[in-house]
MOPAC internal coordinates of N, CA, C and O (Angstrom, degrees):
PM7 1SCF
backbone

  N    0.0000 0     0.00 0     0.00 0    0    0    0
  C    1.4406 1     0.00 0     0.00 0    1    0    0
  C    1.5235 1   109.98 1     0.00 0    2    1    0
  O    1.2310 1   127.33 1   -21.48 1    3    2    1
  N    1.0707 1   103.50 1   158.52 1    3    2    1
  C    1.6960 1   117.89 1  -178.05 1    5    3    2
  C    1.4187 1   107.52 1   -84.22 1    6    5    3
  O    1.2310 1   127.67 1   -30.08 1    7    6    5
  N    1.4500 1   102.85 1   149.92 1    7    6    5
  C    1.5376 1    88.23 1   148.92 1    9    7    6
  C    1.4618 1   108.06 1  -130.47 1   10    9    7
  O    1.2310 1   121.76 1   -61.50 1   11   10    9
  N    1.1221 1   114.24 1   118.50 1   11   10    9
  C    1.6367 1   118.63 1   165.61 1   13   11   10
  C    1.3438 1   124.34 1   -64.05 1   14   13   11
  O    1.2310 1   122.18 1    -2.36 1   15   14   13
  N    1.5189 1   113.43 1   177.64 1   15   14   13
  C    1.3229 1    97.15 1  -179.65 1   17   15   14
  C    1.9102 1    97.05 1  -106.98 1   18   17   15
  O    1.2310 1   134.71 1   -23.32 1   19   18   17
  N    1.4980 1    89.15 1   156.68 1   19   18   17
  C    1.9001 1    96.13 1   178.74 1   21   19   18
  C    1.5635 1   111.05 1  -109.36 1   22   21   19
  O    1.2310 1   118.38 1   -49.49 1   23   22   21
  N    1.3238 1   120.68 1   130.51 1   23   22   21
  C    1.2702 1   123.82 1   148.47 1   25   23   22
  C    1.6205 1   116.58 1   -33.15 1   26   25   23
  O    1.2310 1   123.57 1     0.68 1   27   26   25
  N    1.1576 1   110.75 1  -179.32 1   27   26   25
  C    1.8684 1   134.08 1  -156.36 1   29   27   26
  C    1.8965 1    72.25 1  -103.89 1   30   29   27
  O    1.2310 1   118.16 1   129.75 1   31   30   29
  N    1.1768 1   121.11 1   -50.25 1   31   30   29
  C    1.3523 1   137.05 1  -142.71 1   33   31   30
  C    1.7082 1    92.22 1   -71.16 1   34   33   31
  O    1.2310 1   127.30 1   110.46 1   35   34   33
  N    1.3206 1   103.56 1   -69.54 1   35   34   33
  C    1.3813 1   120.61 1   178.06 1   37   35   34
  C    1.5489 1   114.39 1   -40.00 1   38   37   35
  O    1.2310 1   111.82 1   120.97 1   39   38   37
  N    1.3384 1   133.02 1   -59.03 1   39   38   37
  C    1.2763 1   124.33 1   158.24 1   41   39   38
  C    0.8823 1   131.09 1   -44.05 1   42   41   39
  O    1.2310 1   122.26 1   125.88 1   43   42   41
  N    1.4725 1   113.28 1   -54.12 1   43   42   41
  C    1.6464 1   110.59 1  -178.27 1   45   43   42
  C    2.0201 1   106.47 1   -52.77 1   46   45   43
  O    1.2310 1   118.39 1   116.88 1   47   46   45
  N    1.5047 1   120.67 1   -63.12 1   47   46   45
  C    1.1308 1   111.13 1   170.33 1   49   47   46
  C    1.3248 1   121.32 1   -29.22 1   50   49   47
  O    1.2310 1   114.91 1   126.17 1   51   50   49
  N    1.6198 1   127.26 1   -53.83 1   51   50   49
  C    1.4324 1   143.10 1   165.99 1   53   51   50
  C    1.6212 1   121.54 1   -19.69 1   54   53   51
  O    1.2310 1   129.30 1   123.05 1   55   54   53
  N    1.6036 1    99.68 1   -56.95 1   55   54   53
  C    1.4294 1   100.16 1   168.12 1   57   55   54
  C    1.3022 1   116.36 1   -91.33 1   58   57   55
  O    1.2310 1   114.93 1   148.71 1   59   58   57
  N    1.5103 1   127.21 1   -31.29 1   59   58   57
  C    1.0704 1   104.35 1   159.71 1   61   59   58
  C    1.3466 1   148.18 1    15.04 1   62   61   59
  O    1.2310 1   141.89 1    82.91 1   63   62   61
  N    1.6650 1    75.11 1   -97.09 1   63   62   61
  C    1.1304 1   111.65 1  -156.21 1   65   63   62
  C    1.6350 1   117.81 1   -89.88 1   66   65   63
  O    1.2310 1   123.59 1   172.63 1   67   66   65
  N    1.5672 1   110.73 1    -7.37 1   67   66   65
  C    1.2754 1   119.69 1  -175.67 1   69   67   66
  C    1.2449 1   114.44 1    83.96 1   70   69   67
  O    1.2310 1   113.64 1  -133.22 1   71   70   69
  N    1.4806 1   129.64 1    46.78 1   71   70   69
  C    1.7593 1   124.48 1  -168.67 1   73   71   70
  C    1.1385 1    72.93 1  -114.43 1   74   73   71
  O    1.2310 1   111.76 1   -23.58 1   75   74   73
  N    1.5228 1   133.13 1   156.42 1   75   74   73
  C    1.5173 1   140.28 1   153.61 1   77   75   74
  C    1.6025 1    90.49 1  -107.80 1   78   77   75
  O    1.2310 1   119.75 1   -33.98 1   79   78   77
  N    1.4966 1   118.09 1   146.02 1   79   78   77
  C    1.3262 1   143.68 1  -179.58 1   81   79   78
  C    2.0285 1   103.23 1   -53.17 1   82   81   79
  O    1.2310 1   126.94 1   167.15 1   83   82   81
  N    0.8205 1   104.25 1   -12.85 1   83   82   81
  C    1.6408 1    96.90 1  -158.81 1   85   83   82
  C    1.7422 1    88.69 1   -88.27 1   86   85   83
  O    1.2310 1   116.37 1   169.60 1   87   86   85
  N    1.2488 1   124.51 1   -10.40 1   87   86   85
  C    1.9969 1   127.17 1  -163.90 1   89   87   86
  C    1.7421 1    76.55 1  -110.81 1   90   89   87
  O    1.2310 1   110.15 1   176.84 1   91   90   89
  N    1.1419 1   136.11 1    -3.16 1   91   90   89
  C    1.5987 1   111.93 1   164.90 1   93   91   90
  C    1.2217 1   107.78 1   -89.06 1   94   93   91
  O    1.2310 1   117.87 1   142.77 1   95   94   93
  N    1.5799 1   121.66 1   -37.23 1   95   94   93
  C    1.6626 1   127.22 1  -179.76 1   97   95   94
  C    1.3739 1    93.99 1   -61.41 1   98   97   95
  O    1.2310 1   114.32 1   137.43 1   99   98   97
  N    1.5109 1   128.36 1   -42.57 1   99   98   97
  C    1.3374 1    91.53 1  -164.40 1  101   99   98
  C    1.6479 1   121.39 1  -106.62 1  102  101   99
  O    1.2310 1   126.66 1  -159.28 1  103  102  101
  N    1.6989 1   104.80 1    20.72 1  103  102  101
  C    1.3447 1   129.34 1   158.73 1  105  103  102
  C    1.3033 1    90.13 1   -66.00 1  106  105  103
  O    1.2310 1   114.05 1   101.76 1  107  106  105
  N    1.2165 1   128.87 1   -78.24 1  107  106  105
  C    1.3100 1   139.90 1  -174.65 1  109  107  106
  C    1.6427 1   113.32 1   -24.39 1  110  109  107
  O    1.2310 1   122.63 1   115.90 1  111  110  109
  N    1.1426 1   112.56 1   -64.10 1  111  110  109
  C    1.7877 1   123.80 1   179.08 1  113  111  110
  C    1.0410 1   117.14 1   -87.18 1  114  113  111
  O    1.2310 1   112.62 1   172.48 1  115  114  113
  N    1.6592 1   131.54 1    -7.52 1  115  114  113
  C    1.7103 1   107.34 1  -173.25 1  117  115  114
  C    1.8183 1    72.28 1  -133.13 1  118  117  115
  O    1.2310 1   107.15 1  -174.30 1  119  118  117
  N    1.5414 1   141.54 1     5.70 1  119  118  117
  C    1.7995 1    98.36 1  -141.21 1  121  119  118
  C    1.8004 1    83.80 1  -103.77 1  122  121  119
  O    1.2310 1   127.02 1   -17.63 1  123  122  121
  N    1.7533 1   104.10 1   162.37 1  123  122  121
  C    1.5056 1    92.28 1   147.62 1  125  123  122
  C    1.3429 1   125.22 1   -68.16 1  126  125  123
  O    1.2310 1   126.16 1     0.36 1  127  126  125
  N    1.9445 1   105.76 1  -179.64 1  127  126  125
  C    1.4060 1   120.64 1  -167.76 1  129  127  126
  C    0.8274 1   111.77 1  -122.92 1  130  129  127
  O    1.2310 1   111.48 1   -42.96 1  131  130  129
  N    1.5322 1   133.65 1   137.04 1  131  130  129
  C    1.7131 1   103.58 1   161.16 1  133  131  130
  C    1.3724 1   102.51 1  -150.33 1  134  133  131
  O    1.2310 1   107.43 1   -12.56 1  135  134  133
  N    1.3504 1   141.04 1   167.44 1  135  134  133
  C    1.2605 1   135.56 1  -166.14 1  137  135  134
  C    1.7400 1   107.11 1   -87.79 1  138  137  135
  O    1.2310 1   111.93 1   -24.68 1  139  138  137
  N    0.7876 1   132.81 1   155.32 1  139  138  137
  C    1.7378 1   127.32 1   175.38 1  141  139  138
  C    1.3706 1    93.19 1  -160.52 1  142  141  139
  O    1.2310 1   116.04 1   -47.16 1  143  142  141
  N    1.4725 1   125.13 1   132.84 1  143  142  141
  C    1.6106 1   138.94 1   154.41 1  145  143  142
  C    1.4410 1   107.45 1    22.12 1  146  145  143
  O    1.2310 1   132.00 1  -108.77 1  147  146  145
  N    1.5775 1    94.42 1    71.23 1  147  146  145
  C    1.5661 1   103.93 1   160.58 1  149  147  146
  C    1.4544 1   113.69 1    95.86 1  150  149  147
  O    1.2310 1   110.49 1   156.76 1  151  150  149
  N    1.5406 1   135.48 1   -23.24 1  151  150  149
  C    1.6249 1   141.82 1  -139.70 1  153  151  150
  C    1.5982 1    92.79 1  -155.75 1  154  153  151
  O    1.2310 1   124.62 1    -8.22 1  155  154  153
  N    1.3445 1   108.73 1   171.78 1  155  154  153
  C    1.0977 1   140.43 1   175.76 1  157  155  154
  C    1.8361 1   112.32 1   -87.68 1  158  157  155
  O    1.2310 1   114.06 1   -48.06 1  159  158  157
  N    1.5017 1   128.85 1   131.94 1  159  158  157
  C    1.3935 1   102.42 1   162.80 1  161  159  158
  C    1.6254 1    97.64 1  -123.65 1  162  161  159
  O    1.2310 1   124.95 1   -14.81 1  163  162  161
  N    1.0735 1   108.11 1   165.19 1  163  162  161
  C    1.7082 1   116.77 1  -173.76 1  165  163  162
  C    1.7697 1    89.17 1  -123.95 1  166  165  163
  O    1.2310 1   124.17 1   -32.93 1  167  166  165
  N    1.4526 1   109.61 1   147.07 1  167  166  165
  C    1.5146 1   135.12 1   163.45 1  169  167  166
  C    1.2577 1   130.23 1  -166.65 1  170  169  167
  O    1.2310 1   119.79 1   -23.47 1  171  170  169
  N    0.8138 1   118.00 1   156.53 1  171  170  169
  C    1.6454 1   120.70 1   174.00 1  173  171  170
  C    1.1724 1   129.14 1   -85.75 1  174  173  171
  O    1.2310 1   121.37 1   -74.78 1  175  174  173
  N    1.3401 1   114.99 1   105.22 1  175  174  173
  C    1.5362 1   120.31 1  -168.64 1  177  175  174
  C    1.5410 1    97.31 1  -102.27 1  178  177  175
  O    1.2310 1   130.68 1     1.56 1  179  178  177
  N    1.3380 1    97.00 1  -178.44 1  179  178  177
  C    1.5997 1   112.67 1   171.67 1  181  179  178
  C    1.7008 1   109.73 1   -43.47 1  182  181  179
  O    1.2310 1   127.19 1   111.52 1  183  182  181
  N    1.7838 1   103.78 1   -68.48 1  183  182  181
  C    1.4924 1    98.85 1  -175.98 1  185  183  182
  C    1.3568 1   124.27 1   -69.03 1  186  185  183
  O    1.2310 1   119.96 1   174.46 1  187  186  185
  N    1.9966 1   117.68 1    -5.54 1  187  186  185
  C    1.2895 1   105.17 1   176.08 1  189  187  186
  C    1.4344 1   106.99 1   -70.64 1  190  189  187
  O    1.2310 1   122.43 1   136.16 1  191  190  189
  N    1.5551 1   112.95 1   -43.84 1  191  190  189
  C    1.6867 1   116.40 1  -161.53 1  193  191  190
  C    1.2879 1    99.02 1   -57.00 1  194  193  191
  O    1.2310 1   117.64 1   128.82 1  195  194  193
  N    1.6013 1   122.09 1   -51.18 1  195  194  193
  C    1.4704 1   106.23 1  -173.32 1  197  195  194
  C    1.7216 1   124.61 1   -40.33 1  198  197  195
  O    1.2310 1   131.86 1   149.52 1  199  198  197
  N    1.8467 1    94.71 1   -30.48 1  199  198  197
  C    1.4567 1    82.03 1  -165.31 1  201  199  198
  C    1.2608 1   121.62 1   -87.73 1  202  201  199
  O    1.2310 1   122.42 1   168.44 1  203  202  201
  N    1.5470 1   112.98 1   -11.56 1  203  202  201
  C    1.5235 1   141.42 1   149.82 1  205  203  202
  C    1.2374 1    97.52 1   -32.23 1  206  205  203
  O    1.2310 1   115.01 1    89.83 1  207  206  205
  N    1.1192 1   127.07 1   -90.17 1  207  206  205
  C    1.7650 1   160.08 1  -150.42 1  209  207  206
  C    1.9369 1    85.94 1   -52.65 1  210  209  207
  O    1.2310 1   118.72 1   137.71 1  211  210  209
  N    1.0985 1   120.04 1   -42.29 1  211  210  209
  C    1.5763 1   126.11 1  -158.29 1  213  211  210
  C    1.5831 1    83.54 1   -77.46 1  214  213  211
  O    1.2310 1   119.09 1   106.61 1  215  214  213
  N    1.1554 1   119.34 1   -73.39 1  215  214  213
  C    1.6281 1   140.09 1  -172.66 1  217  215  214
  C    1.7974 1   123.28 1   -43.92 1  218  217  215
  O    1.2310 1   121.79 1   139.94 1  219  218  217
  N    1.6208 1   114.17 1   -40.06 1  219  218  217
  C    0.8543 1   122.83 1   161.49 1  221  219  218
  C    1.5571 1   135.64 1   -93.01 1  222  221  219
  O    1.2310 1   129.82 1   140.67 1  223  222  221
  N    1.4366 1    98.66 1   -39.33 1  223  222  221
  C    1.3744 1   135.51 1   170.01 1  225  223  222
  C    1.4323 1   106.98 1    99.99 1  226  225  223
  O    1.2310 1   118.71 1    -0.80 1  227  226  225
  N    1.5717 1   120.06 1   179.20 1  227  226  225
  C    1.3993 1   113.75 1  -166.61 1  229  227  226
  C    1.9589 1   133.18 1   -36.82 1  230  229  227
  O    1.2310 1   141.73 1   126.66 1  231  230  229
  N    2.0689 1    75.42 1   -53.34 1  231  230  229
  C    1.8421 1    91.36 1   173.52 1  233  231  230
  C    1.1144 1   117.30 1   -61.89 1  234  233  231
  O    1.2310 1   101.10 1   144.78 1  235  234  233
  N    0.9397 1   152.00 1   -35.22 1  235  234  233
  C    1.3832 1   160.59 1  -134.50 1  237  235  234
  C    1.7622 1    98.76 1  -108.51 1  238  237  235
  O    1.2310 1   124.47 1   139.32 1  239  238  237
  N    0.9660 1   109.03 1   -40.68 1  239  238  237
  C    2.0659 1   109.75 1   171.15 1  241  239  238
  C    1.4608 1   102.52 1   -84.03 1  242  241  239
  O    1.2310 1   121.03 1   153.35 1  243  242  241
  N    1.7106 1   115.64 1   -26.65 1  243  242  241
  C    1.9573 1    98.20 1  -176.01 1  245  243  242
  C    1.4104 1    91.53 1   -68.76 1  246  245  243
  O    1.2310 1   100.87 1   140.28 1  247  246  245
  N    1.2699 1   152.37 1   -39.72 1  247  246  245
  C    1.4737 1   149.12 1  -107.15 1  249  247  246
  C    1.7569 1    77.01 1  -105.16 1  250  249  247
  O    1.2310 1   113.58 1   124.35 1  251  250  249
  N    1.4635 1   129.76 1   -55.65 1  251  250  249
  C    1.7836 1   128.49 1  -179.66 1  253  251  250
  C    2.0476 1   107.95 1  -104.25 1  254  253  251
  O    1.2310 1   143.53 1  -144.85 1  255  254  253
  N    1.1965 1    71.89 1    35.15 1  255  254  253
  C    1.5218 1    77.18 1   148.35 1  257  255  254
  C    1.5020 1   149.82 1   -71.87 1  258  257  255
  O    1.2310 1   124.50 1   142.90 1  259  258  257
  N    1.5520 1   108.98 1   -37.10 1  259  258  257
  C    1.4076 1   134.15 1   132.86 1  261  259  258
  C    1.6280 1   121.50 1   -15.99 1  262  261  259
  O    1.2310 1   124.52 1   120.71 1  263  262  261
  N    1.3813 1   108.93 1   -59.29 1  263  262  261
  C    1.4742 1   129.79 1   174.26 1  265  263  262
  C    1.3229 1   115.39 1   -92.55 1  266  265  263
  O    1.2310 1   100.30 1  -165.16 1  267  266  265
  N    0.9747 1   153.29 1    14.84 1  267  266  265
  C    1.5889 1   136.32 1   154.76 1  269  267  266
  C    1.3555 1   133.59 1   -89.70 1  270  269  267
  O    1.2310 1   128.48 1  -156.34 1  271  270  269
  N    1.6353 1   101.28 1    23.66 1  271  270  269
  C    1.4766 1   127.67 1   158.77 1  273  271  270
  C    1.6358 1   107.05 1   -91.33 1  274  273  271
  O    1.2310 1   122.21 1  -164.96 1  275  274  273
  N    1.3796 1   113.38 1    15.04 1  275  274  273
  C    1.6352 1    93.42 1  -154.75 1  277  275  274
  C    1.6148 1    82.00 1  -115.07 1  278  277  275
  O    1.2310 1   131.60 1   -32.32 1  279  278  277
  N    1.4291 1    95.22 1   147.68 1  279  278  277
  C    1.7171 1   122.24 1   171.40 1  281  279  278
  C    1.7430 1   113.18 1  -120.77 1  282  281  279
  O    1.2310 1   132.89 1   -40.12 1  283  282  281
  N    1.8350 1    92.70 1   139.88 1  283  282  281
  C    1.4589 1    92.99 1   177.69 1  285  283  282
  C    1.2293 1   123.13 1  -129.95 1  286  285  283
  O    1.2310 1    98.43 1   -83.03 1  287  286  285
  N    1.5954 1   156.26 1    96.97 1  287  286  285
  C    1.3445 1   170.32 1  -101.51 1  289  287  286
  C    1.7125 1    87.66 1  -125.04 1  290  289  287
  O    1.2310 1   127.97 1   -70.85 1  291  290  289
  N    1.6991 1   102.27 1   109.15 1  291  290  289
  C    1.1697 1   107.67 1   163.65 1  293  291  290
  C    1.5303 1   121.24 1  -106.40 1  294  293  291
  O    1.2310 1   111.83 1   -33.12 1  295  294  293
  N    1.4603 1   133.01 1   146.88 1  295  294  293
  C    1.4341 1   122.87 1  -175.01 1  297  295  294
  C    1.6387 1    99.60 1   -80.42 1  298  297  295
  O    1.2310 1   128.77 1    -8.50 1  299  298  297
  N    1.3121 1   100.72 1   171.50 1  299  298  297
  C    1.8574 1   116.64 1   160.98 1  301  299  298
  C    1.1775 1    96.29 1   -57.91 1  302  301  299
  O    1.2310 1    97.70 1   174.07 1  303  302  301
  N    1.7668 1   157.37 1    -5.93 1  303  302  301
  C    1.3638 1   112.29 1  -158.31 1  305  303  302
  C    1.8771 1    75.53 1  -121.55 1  306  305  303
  O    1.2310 1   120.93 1   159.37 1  307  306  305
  N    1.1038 1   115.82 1   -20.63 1  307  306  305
  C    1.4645 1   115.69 1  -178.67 1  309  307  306
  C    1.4571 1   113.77 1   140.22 1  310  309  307
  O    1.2310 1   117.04 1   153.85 1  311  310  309
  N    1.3613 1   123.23 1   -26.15 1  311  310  309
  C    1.0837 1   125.21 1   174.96 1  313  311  310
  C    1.9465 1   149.76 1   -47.64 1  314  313  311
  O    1.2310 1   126.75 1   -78.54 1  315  314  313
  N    1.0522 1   104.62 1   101.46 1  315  314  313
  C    1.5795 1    85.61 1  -165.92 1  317  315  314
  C    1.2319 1   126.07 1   -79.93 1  318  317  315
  O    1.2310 1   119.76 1   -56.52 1  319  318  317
  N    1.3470 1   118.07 1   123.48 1  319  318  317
  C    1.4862 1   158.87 1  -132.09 1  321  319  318
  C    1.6037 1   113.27 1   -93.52 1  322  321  319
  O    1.2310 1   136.08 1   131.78 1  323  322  321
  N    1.4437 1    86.47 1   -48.22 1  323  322  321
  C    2.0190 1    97.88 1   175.96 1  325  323  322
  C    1.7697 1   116.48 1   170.27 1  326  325  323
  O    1.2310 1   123.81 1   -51.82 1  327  326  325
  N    1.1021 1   110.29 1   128.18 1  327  326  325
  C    1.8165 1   113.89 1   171.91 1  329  327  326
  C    1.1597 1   102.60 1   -94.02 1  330  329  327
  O    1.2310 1   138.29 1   -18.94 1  331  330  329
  N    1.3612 1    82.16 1   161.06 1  331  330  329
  C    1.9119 1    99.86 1   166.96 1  333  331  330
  C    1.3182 1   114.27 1  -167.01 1  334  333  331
  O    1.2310 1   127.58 1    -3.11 1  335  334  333
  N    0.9901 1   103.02 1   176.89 1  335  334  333
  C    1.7965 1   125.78 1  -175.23 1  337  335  334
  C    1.5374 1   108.60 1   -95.66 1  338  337  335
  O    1.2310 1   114.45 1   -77.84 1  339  338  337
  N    1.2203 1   128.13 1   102.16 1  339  338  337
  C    1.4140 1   128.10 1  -159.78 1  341  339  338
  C    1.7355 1    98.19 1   -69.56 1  342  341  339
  O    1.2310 1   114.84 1   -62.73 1  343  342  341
  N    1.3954 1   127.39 1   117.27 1  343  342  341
  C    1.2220 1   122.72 1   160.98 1  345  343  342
  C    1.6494 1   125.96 1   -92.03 1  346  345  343
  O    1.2310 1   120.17 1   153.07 1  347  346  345
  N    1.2891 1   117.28 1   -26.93 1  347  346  345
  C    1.0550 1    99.30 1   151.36 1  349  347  346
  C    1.9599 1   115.32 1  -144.23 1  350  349  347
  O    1.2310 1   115.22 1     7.32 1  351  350  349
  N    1.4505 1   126.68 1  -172.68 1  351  350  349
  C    1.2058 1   122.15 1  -179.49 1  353  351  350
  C    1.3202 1   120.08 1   -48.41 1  354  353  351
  O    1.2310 1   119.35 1   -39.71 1  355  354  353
  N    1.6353 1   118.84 1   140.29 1  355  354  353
  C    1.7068 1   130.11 1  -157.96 1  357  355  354
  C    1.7090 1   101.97 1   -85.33 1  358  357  355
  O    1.2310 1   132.14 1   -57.86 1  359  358  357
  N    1.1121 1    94.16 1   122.14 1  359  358  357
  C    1.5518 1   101.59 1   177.67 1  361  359  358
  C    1.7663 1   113.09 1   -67.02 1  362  361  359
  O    1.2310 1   130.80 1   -55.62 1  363  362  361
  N    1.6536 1    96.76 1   124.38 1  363  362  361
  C    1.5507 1    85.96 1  -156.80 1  365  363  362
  C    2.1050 1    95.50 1  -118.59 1  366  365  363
  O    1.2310 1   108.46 1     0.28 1  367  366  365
  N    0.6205 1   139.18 1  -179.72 1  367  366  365
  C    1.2232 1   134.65 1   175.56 1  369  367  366
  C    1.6393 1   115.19 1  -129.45 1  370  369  367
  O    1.2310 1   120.10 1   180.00 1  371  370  369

């Protein structure tokens, strides 16, 4: 796994909000992508979890189950920007 670099912004949301850093690595390695206003966003769709679910195996996705509502806004230079807790469906174009 990578580690990118995080905004001041991005952490603070982090604790917040209750994301532990290890559901951004694996935003990072299993999540979809898609472009949104300027940045990158990462989430977990159907085909990311599967590949989670393949990679870890069943237990290992019930255990962050809690978190696979969570989205993470990456910049063009790599930086992560801000998570969250998806409340409702991602506006897609």
């Amino acid at each position: 796994m990578m580690q990118m670099a995080m905004t001041l912004h991005a952490q603070r949301r982090m604790q917040q909000r209750g994301i532990p850093p290890l559901i951004v690595d694996l935003l990072d390695e299993f999540g979809a992508s898609e472009r949104c206003v300027g940045a990158e966003r990462l989430y977990f769709n159907k085909a990311a979890r599967s590949r989670l679910s393949r990679a870890h195996g069943a237990g290992g996705t019930a255990v962050i189950d809690k978190w696979l509502g969570v989205y993470a806004v990456i910049s063009d230079t790599g930086a992560l920007i801000t998570v969250a807790h998806r409340r409702r469906r991602l506006k897609r174009k």
